[in-house]
C-alpha positions in Angstrom: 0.0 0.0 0.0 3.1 2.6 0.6 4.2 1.6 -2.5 1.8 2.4 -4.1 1.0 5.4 -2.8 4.9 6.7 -3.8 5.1 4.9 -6.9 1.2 5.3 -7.6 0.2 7.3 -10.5 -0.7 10.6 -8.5 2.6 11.0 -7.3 4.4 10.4 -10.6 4.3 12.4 -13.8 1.6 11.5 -16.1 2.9 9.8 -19.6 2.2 13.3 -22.0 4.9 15.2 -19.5 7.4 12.6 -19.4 7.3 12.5 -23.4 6.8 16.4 -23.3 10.4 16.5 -21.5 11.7 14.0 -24.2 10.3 16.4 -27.3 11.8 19.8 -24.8 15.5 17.7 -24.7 14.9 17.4 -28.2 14.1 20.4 -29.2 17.3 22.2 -27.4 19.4 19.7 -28.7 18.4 20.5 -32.6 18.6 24.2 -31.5 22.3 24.0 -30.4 22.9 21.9 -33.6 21.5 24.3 -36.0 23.6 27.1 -33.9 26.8 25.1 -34.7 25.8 24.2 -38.3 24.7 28.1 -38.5 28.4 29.8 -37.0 30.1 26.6 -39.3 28.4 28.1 -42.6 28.5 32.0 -41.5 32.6 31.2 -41.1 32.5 29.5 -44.8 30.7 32.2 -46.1 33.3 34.9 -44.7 36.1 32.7 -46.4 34.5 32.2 -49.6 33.6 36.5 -49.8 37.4 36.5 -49.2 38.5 34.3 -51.4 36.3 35.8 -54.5 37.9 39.3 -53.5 41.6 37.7 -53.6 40.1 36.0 -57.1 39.0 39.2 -58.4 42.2 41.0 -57.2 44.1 38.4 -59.4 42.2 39.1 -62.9 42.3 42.9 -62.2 45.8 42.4 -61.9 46.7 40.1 -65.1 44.1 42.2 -67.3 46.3 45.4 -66.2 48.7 43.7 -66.8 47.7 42.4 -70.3 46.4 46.2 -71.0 50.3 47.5 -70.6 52.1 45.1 -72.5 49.3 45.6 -75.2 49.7 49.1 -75.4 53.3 48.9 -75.0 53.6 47.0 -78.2 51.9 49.5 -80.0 53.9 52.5 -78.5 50.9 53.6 -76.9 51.0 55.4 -73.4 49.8 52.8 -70.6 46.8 54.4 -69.0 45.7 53.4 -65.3 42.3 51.4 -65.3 40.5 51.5 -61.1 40.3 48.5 -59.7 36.8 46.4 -60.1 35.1 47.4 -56.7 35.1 45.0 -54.1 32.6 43.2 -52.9 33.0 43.1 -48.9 30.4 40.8 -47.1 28.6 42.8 -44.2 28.4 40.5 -41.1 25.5 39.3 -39.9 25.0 39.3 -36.1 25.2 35.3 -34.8 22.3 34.3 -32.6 23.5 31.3 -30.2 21.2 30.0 -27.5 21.8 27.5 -25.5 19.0 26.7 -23.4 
């Protein structure tokens, strides 16, 4: 009888909130993933933007290049082209919580 008055089923948590913790450990746990897999893809996005820029630094450079010895060869005066503008990725603010 005093067992089953502790262990009974007033004293315990009914079934839907023991599997309503389960879902609430589940849902944090997917949260805190997707904050990983969201700083993980922000960082690859930063590199990328940089490598494109170091890319585009590279053609501006050979085509400059290409411009003066063209000119050159036909005793023309080299004339200085602006670099292509940049594109420079504008951070976006990371949101991480852990609950």
């Amino acid at each position: 009888m005093l067992f089953s008055k502790i262990w009974g089923g007033s004293l315990t948590e009914p079934r839907y909130i023991r599997r309503t913790r389960a879902y609430l450990q589940e849902a944090r746990m997917a949260m805190l993933e997707h904050s990983i897999a969201a700083e993980y893809y922000q960082s690859s996005a930063e590199m990328y933007a940089a490598r494109a820029q170091r890319l585009e630094q590279e053609i501006h450079d050979w085509e400059e290049q290409a411009f003066q010895r063209h000119s050159a060869a036909k005793g023309l005066s080299p004339a200085r082209k602006e670099p292509p503008a940049m594109v420079v990725p504008t951070p976006t603010p990371a949101v991480v919580r852990a609950a």
